[in-house]
C-alpha positions as CSV (number, residue, x, y, z in Angstrom):
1,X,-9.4,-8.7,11.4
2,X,-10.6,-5.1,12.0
3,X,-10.6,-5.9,15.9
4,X,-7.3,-8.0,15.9
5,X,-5.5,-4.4,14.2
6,X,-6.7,-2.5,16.8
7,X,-6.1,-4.6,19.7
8,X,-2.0,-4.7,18.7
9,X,-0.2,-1.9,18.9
10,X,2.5,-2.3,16.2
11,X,2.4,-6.1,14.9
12,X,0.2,-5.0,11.9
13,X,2.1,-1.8,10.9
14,X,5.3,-4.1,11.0
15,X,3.6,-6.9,8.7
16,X,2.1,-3.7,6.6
17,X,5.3,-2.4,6.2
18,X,7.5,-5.8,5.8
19,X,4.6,-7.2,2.7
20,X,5.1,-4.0,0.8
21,X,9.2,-3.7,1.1
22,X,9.6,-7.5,0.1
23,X,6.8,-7.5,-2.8
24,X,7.1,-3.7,-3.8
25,X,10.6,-3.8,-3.5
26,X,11.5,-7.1,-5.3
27,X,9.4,-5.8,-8.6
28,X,11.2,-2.1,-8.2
29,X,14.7,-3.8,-8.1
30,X,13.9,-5.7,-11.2
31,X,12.6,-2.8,-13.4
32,X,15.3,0.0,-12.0
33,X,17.7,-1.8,-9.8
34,X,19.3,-0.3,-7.0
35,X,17.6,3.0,-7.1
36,X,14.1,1.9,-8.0
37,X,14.7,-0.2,-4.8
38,X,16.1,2.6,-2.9
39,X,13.0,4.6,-3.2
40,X,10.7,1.6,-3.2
41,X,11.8,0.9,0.7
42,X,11.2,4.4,1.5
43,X,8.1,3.9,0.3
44,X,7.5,1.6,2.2
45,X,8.9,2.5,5.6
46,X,5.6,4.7,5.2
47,X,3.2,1.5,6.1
48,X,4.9,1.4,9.7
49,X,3.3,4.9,10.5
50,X,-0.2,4.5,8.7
51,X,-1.9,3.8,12.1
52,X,-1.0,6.1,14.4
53,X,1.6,8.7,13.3
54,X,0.1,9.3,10.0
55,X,2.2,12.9,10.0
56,X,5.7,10.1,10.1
57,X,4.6,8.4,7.2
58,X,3.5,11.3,5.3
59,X,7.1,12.9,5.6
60,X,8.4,9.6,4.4
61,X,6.1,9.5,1.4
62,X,7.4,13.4,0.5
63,X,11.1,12.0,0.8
64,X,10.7,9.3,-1.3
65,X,9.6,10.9,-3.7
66,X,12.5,13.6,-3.3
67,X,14.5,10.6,-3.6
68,X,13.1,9.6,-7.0
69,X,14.1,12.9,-8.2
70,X,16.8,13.2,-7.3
71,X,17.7,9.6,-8.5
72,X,16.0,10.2,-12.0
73,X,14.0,7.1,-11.9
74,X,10.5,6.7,-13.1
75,X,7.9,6.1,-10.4
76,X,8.1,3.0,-8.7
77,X,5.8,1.0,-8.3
78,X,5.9,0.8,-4.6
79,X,4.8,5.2,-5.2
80,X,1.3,3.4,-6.6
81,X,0.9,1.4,-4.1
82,X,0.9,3.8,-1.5
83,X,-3.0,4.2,-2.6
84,X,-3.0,1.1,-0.6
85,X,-1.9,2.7,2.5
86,X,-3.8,5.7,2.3
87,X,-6.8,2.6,2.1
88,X,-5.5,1.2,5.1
89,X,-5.2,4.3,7.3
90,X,-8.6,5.2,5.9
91,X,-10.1,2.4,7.9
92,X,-7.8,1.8,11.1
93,X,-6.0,5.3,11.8
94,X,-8.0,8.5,13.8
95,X,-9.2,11.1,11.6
96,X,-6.4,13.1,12.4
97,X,-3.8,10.8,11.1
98,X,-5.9,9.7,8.3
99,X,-5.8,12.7,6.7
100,X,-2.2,13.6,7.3
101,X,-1.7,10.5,5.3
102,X,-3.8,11.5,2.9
103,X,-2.6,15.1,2.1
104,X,1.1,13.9,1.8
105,X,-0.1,11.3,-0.5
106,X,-1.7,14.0,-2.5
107,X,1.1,16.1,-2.6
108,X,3.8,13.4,-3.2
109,X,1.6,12.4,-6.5
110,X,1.1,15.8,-7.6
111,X,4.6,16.5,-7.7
112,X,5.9,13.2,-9.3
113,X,2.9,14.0,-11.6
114,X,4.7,17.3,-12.4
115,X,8.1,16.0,-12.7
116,X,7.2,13.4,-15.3
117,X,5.3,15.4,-16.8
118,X,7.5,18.9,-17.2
119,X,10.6,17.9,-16.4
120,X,11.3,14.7,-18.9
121,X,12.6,15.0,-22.3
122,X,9.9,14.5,-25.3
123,X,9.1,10.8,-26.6
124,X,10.5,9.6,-23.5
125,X,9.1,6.0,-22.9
126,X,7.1,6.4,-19.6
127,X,5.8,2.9,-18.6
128,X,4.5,2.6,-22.5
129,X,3.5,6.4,-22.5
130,X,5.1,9.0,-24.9
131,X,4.7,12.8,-24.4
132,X,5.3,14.6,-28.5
133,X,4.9,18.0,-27.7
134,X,4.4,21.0,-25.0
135,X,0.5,21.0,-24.8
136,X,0.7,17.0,-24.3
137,X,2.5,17.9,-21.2
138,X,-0.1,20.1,-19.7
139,X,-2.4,17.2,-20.9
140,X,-0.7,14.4,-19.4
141,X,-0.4,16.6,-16.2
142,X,-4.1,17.4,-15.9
143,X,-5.1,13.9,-16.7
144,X,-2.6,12.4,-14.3
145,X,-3.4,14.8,-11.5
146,X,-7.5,14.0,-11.7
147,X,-6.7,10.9,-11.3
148,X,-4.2,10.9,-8.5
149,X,-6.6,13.3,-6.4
150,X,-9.8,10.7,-7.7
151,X,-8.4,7.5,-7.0
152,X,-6.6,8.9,-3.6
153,X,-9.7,10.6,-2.2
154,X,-11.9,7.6,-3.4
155,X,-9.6,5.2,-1.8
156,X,-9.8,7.0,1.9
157,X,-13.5,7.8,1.3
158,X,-13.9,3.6,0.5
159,X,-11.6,3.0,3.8
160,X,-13.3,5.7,6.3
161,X,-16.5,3.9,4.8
162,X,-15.8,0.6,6.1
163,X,-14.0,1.7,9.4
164,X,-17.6,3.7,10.3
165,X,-19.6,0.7,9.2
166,X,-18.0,-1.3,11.0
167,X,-18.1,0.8,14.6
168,X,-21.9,1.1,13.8
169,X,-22.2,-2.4,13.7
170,X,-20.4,-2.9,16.5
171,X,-22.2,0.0,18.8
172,X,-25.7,-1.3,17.3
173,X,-24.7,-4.5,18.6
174,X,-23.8,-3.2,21.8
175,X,-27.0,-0.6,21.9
176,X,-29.6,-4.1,21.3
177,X,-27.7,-6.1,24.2
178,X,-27.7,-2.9,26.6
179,X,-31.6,-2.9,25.9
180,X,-32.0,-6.4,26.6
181,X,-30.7,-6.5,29.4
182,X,-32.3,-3.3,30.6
183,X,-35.7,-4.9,30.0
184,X,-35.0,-7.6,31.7
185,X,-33.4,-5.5,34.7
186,X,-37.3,-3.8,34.4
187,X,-39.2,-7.1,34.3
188,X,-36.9,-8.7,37.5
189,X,-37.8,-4.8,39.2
190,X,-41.4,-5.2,38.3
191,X,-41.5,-8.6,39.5
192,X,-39.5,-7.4,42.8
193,X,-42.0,-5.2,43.6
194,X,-45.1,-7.1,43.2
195,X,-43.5,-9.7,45.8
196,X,-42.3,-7.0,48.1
197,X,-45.8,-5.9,48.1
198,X,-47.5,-9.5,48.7
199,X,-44.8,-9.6,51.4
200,X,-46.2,-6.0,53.1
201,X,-49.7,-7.9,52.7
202,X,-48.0,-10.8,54.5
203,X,-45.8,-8.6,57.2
204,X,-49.1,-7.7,58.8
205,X,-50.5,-11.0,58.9
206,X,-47.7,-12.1,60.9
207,X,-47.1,-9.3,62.8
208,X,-50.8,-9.2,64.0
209,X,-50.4,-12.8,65.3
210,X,-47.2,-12.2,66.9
211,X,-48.7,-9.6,68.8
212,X,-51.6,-12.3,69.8
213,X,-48.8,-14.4,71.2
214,X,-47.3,-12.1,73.0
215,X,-50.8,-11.1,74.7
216,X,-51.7,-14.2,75.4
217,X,-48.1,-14.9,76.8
218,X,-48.4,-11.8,78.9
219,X,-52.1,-12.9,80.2
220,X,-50.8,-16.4,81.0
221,X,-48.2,-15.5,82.9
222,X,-50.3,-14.0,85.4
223,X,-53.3,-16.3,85.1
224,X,-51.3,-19.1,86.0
225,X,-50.3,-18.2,89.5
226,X,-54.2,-18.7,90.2
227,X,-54.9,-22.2,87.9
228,X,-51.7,-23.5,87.1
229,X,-53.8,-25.6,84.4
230,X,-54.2,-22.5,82.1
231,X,-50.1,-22.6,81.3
232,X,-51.3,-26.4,79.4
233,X,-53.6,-25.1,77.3
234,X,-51.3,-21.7,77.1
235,X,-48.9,-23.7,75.5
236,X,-50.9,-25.6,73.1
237,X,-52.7,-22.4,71.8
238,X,-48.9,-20.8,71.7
239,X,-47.6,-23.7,69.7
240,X,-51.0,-23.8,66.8
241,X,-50.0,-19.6,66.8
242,X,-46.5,-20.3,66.4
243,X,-46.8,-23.0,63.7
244,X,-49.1,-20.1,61.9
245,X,-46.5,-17.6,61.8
246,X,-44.3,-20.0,60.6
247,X,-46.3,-20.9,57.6
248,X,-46.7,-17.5,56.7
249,X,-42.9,-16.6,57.3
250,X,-42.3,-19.7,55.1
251,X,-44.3,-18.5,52.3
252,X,-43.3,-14.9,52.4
253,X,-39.6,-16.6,52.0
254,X,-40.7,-18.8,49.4
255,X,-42.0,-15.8,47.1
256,X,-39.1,-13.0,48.1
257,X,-37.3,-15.9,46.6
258,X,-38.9,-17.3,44.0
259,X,-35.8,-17.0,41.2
260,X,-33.6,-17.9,43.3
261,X,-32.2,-21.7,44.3
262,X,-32.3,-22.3,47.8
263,X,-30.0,-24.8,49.3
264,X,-31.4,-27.1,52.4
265,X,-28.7,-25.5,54.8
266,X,-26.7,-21.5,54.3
267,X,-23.7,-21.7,52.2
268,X,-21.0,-21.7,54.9
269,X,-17.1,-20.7,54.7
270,X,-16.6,-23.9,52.6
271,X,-18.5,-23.4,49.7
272,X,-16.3,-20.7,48.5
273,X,-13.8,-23.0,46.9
274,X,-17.3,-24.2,45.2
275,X,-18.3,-20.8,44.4
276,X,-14.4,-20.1,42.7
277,X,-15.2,-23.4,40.6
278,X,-18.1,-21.8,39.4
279,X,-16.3,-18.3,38.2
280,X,-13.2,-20.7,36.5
281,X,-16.1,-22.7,34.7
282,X,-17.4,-18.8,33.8
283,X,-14.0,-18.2,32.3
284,X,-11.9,-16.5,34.8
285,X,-8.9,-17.7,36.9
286,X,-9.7,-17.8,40.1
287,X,-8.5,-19.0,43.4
288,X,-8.5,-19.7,47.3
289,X,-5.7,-19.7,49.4
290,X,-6.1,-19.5,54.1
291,X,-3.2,-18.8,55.8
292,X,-3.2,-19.5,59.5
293,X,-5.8,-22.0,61.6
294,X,-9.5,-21.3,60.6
295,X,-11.9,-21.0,63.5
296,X,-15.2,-22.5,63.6
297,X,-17.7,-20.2,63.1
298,X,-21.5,-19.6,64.2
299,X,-23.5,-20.2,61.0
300,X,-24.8,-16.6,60.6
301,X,-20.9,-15.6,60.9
302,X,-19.9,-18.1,58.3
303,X,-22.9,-16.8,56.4
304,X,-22.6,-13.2,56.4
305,X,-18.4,-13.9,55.4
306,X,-19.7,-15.9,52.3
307,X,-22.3,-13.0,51.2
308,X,-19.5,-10.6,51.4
309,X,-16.9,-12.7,49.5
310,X,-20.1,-13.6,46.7
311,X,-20.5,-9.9,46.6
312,X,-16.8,-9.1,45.7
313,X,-16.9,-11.6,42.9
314,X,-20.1,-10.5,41.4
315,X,-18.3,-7.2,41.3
316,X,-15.7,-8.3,39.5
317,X,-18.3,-10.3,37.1
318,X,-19.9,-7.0,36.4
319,X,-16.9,-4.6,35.8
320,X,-14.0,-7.2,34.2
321,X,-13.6,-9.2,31.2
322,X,-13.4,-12.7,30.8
323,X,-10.3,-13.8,31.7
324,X,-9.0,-11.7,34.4
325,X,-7.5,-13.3,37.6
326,X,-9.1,-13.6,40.7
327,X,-7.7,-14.3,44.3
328,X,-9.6,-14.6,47.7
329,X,-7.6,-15.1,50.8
330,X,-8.7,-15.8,54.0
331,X,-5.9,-15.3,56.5
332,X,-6.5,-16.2,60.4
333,X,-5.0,-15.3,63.1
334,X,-5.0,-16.2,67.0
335,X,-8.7,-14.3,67.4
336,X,-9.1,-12.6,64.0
337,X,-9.4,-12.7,60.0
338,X,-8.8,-11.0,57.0
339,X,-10.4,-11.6,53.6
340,X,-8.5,-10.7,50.6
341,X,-10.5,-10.4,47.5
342,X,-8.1,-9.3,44.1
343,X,-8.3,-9.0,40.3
344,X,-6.3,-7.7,37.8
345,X,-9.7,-6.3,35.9
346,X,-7.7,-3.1,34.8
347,X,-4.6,-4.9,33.2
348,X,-7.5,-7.3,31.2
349,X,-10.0,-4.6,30.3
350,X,-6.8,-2.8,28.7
351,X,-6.3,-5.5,26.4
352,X,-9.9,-6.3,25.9
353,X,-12.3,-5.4,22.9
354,X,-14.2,-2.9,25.3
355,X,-10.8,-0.5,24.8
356,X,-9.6,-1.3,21.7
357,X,-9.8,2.7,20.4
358,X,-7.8,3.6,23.3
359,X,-4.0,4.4,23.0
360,X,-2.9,2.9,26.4
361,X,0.7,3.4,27.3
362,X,-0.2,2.3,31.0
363,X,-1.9,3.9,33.8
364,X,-0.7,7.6,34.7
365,X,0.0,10.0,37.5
366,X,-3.7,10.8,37.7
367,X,-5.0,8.0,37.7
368,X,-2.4,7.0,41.3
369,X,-4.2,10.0,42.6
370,X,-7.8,9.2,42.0
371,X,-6.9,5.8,43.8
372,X,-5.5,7.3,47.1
373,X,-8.1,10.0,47.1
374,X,-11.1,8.5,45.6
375,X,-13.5,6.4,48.0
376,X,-15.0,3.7,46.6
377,X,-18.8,3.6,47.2
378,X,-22.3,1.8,45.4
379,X,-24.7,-0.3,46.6
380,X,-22.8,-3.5,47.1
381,X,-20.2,-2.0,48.9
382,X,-22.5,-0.1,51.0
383,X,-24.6,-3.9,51.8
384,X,-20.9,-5.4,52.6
385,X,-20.0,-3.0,54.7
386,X,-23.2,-3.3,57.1
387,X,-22.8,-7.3,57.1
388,X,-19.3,-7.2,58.2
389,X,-20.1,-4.2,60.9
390,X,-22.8,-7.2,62.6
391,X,-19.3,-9.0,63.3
392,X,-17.3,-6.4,64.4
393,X,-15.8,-6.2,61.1
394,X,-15.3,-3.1,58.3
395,X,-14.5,-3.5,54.4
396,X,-12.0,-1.6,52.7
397,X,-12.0,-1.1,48.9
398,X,-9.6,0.5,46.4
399,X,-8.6,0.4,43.5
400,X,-5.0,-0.7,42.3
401,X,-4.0,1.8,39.2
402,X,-3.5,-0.4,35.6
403,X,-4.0,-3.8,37.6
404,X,-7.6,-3.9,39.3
405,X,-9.6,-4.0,42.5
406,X,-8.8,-5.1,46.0
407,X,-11.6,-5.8,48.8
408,X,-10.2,-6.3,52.1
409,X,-12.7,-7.6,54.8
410,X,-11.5,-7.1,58.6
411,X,-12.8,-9.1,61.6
412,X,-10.7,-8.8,64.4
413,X,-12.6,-10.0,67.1
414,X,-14.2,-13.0,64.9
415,X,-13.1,-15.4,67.5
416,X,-16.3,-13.9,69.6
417,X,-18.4,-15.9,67.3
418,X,-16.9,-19.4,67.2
419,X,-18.9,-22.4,68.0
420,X,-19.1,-23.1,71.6
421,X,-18.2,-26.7,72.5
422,X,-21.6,-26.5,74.2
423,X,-23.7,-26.3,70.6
């Protein structure tokens, strides 16, 4: 309930404000008739501001009870239950506006307080309450004020209560899945190293016995113009070293990848309808559309284009809700391609739970500015941007202000890298 308030902006101050007119309303018309109800809707005009213009509905609480005044009407009942909505902007207005609230409530009370009590004639029936004399005025005033300063200040106290338990709970939450994931970020690092340092033990191995292959090519190559027998027994010792190196290149692979699933061939251009299925089945919308007559590409091409377009996504894993929509194009042309990555992360995180205590009335002038003028950088980006220079190619990233981020990969000269009819 607490989030669901938040995340509207004014659905609950309308359904605040519509319950107390029709119940509030409907039991002032019935004791006082048309000027109970008169004052009772005032009243309770003052739930539509208890959010977020707490200074509106404070004004409104001060003119209704002008209006009671000036009608000559015993307090309403829908003057109590503005207790309610001091409770209610206790727990879901700022502080700011919370005690704006507040303080007109407080003064509104007082001086109904005042009027009944001062400014009434003696024995007058008061909601089963008689006044006989001048000092049972100042008593009935003091009495009646405690309580209208106890049971308003409790009531905001009780609301601010729940409002801050509440955030704690949430931010404690949020604090223990931050630290989880932080360890495990340090165990994956700790892991990472201890492999990259088998793979240093490893590197030398192989590097030592490539260098004996290339000495013993070297040597052959010359010994062989005198016995043309020694290139045999060249190759055979070349193809045991070989075989060696491969071994040891095989298991360096296996462990520098030992968390992740490796597929018997490299993910090509095709998989990335695959790879979309996987981030709908993750909860966001996402799809593929090619323009234009693809070229067959050289694995490592095709390769290289699917690392970049993985890396986009997991971007857009990292910084957008669930939810948000995601498009990759590829458009071809006669010797080139463009790849299109887009999401509308902005537009969802706005409405998310992640921004909930933010008053968003869309994006502004600065933030158009810190798109043009801000480059986009990190660690992905940087790792994208040296795959795609190995083709000729350069990434472009920006941001769109209150819709998202848009990738733009750029090969113009892809067509060097097709598949030869030869292969």
């Amino acid at each position: 309930m607490f989030q669901w308030v938040l995340s509207k902006k004014w659905l609950p101050e309308v359904i605040f404000g519509g319950f107390a007119a029709i119940i509030f309303g409907s039991v002032d018309f019935a004791l006082q008739g048309t000027k109970g109800l008169i004052s009772s809707l005032i009243f309770s005009a003052a739930y539509f501001f208890v959010r977020q213009y707490g200074f509106i509905g404070g004004i409104l609480l001060l003119t209704a009870t002008g209006t009671e005044i000036s009608l000559h009407t015993q307090p309403v009942v829908a003057g109590f239950a503005a207790v309610v909505a001091v409770f209610l902007s206790g727990i879901f207005a700022t502080r700011r506006s919370a005690l704006s609230f507040l303080g007109a409530s407080l003064v509104a009370g007082l001086v109904m307080v005042w009027q009944v009590a001062f400014n009434t004639k003696l024995l007058t029936d008061i909601y089963g309450v008689n006044i006989y004399n001048e000092s049972g005025r100042w008593f009935a005033f003091s009495f009646a004020a405690i309580t209208v300063l106890g049971i308003n200040g409790f009531i905001w106290l009780l609301g601010s209560f729940i409002a801050e338990s509440i955030v704690k709970r949430r931010v404690s939450k949020e604090r223990d899945t931050f630290e989880n994931v932080n360890l495990r970020a340090m165990l994956d690092l700790a892991e990472q190293n201890e492999r990259f340092a088998i793979a240093r033990d490893l590197n030398e191995i192989i590097m030592q016995r490539v260098s004996a292959m290339l000495t013993l090519t070297d040597g052959a190559r010359f010994a062989s113009k005198i016995d043309q027998d020694v290139a045999a027994r060249t190759l055979e010792r070349l193809v045991t070293l070989i075989r060696g190196v491969h071994d040891e290149m095989r298991r360096m692979f296996d462990m520098l990848n030992k968390t992740v699933a490796v597929a018997a061939t490299p993910p090509s251009l095709a998989d990335i309808n695959g790879l979309l299925t996987h981030y709908r089945e993750l909860g966001y919308s996402a799809k593929l559309t090619q323009l234009g007559k693809p070229i067959a590409l050289i694995a490592s091409a095709e390769l290289n284009i699917y690392r970049i377009v993985f890396e986009a996504l997991e971007n857009v894993k990292e910084h957008a809700p669930l939810g948000t929509a995601i498009e990759v194009d590829l458009i071809w042309s006669d010797n080139g391609l463009q790849i299109l990555v887009k999401d509308n992360g902005a537009e969802m995180l706005a409405k998310s739970d992640a921004s909930l205590l933010l008053e968003q009335d869309g994006y502004t002038p600065e933030e158009d500015i810190f798109a043009l003028t801000q480059q986009v950088s990190g660690a992905s980006i940087t790792g994208m941007r040296e795959r795609a220079q190995l083709f000729q190619g350069s990434i472009d990233a920006k941001r769109v202000p209150g819709v998202g981020f848009t990738l733009s990969a750029i090969f113009p000269g892809i067509d060097d890298y097709q598949v030869s009819e030869e292969d």
